[in-house]
C-alpha positions as CSV (number, residue, x, y, z in Angstrom):
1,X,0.0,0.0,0.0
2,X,1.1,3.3,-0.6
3,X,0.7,6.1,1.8
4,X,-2.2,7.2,0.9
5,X,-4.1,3.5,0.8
6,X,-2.3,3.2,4.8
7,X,-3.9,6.7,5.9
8,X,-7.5,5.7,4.2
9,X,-6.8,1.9,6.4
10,X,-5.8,4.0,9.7
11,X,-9.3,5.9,9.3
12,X,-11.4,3.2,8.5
13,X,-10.0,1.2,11.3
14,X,-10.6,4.3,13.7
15,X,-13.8,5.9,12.4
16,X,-16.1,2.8,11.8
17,X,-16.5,2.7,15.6
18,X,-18.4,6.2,15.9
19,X,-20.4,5.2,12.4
20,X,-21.4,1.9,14.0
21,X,-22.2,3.1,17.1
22,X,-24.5,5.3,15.7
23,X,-26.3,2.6,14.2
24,X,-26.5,0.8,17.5
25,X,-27.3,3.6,19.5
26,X,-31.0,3.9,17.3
27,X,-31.3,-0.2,17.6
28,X,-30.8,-0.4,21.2
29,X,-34.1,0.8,22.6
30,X,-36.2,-1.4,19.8
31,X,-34.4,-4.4,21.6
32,X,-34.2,-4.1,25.1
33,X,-38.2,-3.0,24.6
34,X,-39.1,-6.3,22.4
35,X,-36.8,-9.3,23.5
36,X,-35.9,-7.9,27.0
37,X,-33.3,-6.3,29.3
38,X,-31.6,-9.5,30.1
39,X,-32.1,-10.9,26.2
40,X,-30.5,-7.9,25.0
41,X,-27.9,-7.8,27.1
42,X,-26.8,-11.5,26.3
43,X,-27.5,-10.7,22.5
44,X,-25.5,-7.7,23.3
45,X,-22.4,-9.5,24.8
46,X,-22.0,-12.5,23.1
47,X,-21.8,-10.2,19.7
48,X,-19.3,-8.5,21.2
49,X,-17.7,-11.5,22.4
50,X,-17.2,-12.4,19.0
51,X,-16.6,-9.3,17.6
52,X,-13.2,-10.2,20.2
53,X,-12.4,-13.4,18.4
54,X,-12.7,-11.8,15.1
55,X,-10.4,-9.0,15.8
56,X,-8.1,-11.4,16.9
57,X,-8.3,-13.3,14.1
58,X,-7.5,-10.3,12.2
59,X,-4.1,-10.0,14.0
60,X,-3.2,-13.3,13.7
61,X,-3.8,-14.0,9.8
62,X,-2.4,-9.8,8.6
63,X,-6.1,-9.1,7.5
64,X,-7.2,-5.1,8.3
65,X,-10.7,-6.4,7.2
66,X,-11.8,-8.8,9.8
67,X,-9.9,-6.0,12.5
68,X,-12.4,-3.2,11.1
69,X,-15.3,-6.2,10.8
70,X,-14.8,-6.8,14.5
71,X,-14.3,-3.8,15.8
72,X,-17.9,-2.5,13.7
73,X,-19.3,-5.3,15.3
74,X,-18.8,-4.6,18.9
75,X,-19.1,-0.6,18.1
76,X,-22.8,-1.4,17.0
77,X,-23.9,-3.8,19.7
78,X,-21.9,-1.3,22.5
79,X,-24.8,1.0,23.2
80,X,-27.4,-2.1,23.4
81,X,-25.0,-3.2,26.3
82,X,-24.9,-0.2,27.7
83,X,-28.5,0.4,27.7
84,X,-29.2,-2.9,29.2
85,X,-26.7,-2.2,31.7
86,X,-28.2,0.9,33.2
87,X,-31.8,-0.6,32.8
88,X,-30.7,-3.9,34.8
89,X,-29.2,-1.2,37.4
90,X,-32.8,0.9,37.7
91,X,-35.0,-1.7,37.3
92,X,-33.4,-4.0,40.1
93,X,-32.5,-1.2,42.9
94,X,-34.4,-0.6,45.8
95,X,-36.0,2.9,44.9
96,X,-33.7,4.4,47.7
97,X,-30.6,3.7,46.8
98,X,-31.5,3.7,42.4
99,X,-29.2,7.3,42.2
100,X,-26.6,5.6,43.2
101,X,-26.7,2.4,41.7
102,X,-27.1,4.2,38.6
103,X,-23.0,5.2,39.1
104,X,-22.4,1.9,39.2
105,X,-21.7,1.7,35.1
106,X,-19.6,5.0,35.0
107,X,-17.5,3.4,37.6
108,X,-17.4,-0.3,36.1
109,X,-16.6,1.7,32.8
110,X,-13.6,3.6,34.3
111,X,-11.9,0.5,35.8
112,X,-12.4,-1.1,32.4
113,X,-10.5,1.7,31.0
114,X,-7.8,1.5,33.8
115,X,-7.3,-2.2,33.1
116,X,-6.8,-1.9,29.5
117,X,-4.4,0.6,30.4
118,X,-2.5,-1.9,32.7
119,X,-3.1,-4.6,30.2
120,X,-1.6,-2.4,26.9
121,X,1.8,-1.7,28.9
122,X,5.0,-2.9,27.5
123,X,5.7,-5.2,30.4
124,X,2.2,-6.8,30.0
125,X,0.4,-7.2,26.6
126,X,1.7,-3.8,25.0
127,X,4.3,-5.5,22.9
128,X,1.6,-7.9,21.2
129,X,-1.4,-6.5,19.9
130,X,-2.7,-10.0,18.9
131,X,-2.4,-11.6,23.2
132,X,-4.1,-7.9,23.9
133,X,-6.9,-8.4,21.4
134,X,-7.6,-12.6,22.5
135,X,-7.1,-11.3,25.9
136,X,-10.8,-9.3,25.9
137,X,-12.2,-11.9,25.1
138,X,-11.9,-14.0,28.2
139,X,-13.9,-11.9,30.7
140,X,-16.6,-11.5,27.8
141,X,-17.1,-14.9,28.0
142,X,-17.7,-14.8,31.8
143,X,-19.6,-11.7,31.7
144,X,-22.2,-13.6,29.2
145,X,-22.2,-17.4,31.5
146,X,-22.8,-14.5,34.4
147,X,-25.9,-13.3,32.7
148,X,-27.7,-16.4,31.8
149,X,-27.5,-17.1,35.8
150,X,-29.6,-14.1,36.3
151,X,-33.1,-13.9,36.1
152,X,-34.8,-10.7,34.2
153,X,-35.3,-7.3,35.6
154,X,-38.9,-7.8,38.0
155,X,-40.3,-4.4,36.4
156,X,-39.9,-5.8,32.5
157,X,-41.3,-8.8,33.9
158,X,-44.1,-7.1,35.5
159,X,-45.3,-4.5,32.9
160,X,-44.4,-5.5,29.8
161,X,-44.5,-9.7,30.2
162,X,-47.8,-8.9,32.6
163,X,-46.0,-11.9,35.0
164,X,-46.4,-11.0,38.3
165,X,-45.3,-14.9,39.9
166,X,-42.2,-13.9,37.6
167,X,-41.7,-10.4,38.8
168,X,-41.9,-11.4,42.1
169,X,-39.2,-14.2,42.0
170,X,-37.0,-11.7,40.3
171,X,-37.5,-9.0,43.2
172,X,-36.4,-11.3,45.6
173,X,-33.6,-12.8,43.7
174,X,-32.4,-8.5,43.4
175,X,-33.5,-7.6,47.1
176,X,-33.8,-10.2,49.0
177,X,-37.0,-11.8,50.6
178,X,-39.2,-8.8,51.7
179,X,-42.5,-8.1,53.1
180,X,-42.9,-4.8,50.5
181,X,-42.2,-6.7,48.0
182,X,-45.9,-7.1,46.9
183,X,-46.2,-2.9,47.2
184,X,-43.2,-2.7,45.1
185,X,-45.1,-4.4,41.9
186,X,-48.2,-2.7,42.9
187,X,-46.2,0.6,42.5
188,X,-44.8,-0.7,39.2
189,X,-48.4,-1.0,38.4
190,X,-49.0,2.4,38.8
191,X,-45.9,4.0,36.8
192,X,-47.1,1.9,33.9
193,X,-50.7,3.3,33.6
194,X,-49.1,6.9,34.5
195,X,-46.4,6.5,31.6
196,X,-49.7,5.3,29.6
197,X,-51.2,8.6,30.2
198,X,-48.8,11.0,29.5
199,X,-49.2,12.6,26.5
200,X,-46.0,11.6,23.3
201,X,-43.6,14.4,22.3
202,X,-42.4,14.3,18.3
203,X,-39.0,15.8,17.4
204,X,-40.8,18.4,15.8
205,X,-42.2,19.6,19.3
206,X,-38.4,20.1,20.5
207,X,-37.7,22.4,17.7
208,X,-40.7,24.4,18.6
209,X,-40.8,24.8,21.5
210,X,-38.7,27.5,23.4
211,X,-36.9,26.1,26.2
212,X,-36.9,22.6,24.6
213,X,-35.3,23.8,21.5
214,X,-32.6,26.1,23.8
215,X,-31.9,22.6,26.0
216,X,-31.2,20.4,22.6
217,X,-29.0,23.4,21.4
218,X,-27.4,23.6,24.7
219,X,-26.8,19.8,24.9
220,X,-25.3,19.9,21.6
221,X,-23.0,23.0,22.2
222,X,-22.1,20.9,25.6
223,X,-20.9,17.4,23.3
224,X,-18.5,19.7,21.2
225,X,-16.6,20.3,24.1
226,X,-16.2,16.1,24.0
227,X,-14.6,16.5,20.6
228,X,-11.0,17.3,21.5
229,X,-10.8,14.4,23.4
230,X,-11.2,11.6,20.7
231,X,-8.8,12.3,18.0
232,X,-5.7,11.9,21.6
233,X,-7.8,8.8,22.5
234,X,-7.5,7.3,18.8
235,X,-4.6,8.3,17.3
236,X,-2.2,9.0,20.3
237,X,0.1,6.6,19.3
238,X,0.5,8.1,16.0
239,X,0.8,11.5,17.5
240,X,3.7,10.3,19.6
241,X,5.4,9.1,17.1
242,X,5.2,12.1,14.7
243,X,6.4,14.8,17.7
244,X,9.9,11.9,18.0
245,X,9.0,11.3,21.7
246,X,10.8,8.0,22.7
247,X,9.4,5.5,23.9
């Protein structure tokens, strides 16, 4: 390849995350909604479980096609996970104590982050990207044996499967054995029909209204400031070795 072909590969290989992603990010709440929190998040995991073995592949036989292919594949099925992560950490928290389960993923994500950090030194896997790659695939495969031991979030089960011997098992599987338990399904109950009655928004409403619109433009104005930080997080390596730093 010549050096144009090898900056065309390096972007492919770094942008069809964000593409992907985007893609997922509009199929996430169609599944978790149909099949389930706990079906999507298996569907969810066991994609990207494979998307592991195929980027590993690609390391191991020189092809940049099955690397993009896998790394598509886990972009897209990333926000389903995520999703189904902070859905499983709502839906199965006492009501006191939901705020700050719903941290939980934020700070599961950061120590993620701080082990693949570990994991990509020199000393460890940093030296091979091929043992680093196969390496992510190993808790992936515990992460999906974990969630087929565990049963489905009690409020799915209760409003949307209408299974209230279900629901119940599942509360006491999440909280233990408690005597509100039957108030807590109740109060499910009673979101539901409250949800039911509350009037649907269309996009068009947010671009009408005043302080919606202001609140999508301020969001949007907010994720620029996010923009900076991806171009260090993909390409620092390349960065480094343009500004000569040793290593």
């Amino acid at each position: 390849l010549d050096q144009t072909g090898i900056s065309l590969l390096r972007s492919v290989t770094l942008n069809c995350w964000f593409v992907s992603q985007a893609f997922g990010a509009m199929l996430a709440p169609l599944i978790t909604d149909s099949c389930g929190r706990k079906m999507a998040y298996v569907i969810a995991s066991s994609i990207m479980t494979l998307a592991a073995v195929i980027q590993y592949l690609g390391t191991v036989t020189l092809y940049p096609e099955l690397l993009i292919a896998g790394r598509a594949l886990c972009a897209l099925c990333s926000p389903l996970s995520d999703a189904a992560l902070i859905l499983y950490l709502q839906e199965c928290s006492p009501l006191e104590m939901r705020g700050a389960f719903s941290f939980l993923g934020e700070i599961g994500y950061g120590s993620m982050c701080v082990l693949g950090m570990i994991l990509g030194l020199k000393n460890v896997f940093g030296d091979s990207l091929t043992r680093l790659l196969g390496f992510s695939a190993i808790p992936q495969l515990f992460g999906v044996f974990f969630l087929l031991l565990i049963p489905e979030t009690p409020k799915y089960l209760m409003i949307t499967q209408n299974d209230r011997k279900g629901a119940l098992k599942s509360l006491e599987f999440f909280q233990g054995q408690r005597k509100e338990n039957e108030a807590v399904l109740d109060e499910y109950l009673c979101e539901a029909r409250e949800e039911g009655e509350i009037k649907k928004g269309s996009l068009k409403e947010i671009f009408t209204t005043w302080h919606l619109r202001n609140a999508a433009y301020l969001s949007c104005m907010i994720l620029t400031l996010t923009l900076p930080f991806y171009p260090i997080l993909q390409s620092s390596t390349y960065f480094l070795l343009k500004l000569e730093i040793p290593r």
